[in-house]
N, C-alpha and C positions, 0 to 999 in steps of 0.2 A: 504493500500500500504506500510507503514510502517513499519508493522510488517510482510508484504512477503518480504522486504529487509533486514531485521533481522535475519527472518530465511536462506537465501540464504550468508548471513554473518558469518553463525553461522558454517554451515556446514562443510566447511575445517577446522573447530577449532576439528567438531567431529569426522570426519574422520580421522587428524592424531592423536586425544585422542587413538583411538580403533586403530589405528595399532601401536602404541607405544608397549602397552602391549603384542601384537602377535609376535613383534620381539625382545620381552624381553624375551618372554617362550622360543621361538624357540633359541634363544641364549643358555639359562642355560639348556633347557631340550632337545635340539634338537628336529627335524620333529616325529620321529618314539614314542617318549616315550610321545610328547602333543598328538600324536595322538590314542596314547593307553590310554591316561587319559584321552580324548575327549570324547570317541566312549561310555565309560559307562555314562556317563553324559548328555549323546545325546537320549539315549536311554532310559535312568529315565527320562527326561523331555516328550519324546515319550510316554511313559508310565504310566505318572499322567495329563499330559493335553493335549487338541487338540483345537481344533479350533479358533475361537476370545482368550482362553482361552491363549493356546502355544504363538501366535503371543504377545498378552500383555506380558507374560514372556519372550519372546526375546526381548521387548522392553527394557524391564526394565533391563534385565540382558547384553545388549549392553550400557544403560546407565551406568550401574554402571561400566563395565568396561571401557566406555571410559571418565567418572569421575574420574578413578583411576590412567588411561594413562594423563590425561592432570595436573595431582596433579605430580605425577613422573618426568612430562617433564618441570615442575617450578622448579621442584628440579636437575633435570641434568643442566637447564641453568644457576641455581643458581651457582650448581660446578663449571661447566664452567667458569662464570668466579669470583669467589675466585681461581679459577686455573689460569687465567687470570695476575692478579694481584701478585698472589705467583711469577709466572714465572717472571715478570716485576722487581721485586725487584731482582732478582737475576741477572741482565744484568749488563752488566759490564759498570762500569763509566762513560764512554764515551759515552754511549748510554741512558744515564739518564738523561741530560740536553738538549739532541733534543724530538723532538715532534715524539712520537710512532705511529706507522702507525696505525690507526681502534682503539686506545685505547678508545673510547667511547662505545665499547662492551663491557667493563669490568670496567665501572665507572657506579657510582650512578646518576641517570641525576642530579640531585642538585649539583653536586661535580664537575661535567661537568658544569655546568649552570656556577656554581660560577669562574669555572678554564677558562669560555668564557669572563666574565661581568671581569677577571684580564687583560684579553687579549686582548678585543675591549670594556670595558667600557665606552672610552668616546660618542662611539657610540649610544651605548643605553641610554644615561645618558641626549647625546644633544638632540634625540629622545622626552625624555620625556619631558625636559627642554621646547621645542619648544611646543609640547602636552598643558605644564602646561598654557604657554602663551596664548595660543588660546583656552580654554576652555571658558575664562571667563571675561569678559568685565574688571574685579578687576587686572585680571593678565596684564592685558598689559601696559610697561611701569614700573614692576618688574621686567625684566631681573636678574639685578646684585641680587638681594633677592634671585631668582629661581634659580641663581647657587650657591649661598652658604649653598642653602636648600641641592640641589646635591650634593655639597663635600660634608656634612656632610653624605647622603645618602650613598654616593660610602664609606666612613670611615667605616662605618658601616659593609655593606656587607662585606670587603674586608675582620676586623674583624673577619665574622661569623666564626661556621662549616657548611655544606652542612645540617648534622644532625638539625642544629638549624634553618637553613632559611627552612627546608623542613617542619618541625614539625610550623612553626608559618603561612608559606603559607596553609599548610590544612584547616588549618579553616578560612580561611580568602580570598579564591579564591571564588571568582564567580559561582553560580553552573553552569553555563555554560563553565565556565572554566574548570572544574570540569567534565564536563561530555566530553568536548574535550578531558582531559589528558587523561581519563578511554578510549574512542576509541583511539586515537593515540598508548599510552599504550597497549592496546587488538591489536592491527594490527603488530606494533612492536613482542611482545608474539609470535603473530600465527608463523611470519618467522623462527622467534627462532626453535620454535617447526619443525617447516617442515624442517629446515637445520638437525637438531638431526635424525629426521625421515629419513630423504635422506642418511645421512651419515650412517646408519646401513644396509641400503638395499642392499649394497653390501654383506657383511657379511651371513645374509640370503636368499640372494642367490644363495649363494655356499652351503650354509649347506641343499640347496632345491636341488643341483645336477645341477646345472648351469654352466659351468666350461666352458675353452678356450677359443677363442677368444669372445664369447660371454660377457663373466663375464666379460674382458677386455675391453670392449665397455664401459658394463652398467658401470666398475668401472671410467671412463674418461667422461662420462655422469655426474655422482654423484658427482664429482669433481671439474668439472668444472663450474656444477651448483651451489654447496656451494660455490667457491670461488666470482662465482660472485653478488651472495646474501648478501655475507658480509658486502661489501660497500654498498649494500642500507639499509640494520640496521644500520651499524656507521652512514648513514646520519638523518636514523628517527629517530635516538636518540638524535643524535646531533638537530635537530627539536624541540624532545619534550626538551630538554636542555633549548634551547632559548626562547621557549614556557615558560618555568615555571620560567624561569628570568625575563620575562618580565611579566608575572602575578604575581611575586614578587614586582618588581617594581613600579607596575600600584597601590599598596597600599599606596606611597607615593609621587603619585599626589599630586597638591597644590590647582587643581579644585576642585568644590564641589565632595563628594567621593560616592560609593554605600552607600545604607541603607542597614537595617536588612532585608527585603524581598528580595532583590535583590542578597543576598546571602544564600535564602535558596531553595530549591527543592529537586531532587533526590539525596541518601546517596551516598557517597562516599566510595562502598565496594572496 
């Protein structure tokens, strides 16, 4: 059962891989010139295999194209936002000291984590604080110890860079931790991807002869569906933020801590 919800997870990942790169061709080469470099290639495959044989090579040759579409659309998000950020710096003064609308699209979540734990640290700090006390029959009646363990804690953090608390949480999360961030992470991705995907399909299909109030429709369709997608990524980002602030934090319990098996299992690709 497991793995039929794996693959039924997997699918919209492959689906917008392989139309990524369909409306990259039809962009640079338009309809008529992919279809005249198509028709020979259709044809040599028609021609050297048939059967179980052909279908294995469409398998395979949809894989590697929709391996190559889902590598691309890391790299257009990527753009995104270093475009993101470029733009931000360039806003005028007065717009630099209030809180940027969705700016969790264009942060690192560690950077985020760390710019939430400035913002509401004492929340997560009393959080753990309360944690620490009820873990363990030693802790209670250390209060005032478990908060001067915390300042020193929050000095810390506040201290880091994002780069530095991210590289020492790696190897030190949970591998169940660890395999939440990687789902959270992958569902986060896919949106990403399906917003890039959506926002091209206007484009392509004008250059497919779709024109007038039609194109107009589908362009107020496409729009209105990225816009309102946006807010649900700045929220799972802002999720996996808080998420990895607080599996930061959860290292410097004063309960007894994980062991070495308790943080090993599946890699963390």
């Amino acid at each position: 059962m497991r793995e039929y919800l794996l693959v039924w997870r997997a699918l919209p990942k492959l689906l917008v891989g392989c139309l990524f790169p369909l409306e990259l061709a039809l962009l640079i080469f338009g309809p008529k010139r992919l279809e005249m470099a198509a028709t020979p290639v259709w044809g040599a495959l028609l021609g050297q295999f048939s059967g179980a044989t052909l279908l294995v090579v469409l398998i395979l040759l949809i894989g590697i194209i929709t391996g190559l579409g889902l590598f691309l659309l890391r790299v257009a998000s990527a753009m995104a936002r270093v475009t993101g950020r470029a733009v931000s710096r360039f806003l005028p003064r007065r717009f630099k000291g209030k809180s940027l609308p969705l700016r969790e699209l264009f942060e690192a979540p560690y950077k985020t984590a760390i710019r939430i734990f400035q913002e509401r640290g004492e929340f997560y700090l009393k959080s753990y604080e309360l944690k620490s006390a009820a873990f363990a029959i030693e802790s209670l009646g250390k209060v005032p110890e478990i908060s001067q363990h915390w300042a020193l804690v929050k000095a810390h953090l506040v201290a880091g860079k994002y780069e530095d608390v991210e590289a020492t949480n790696f190897y030190s999360m949970l591998s169940q931790d660890r395999r939440a961030y990687e789902i959270i992470d992958g569902e986060i991705q896919a949106l990403e991807d399906f917003i890039i995907v959506l926002l091209l399909m206007p484009a392509v299909l004008a250059l497919l002869g779709i024109e007038g109030w039609h194109w107009i429709a589908i362009l107020l369709i496409v729009l209105s569906t990225a816009a309102s997608l946006l807010p649900e990524v700045a929220n799972r980002r802002r999720f996996l933020a808080s998420f990895v602030l607080s599996a930061y934090l959860d290292l410097f319990t004063v309960h007894e801590g994980a062991n070495v098996a308790d943080r090993e299992g599946e890699p963390y690709l």
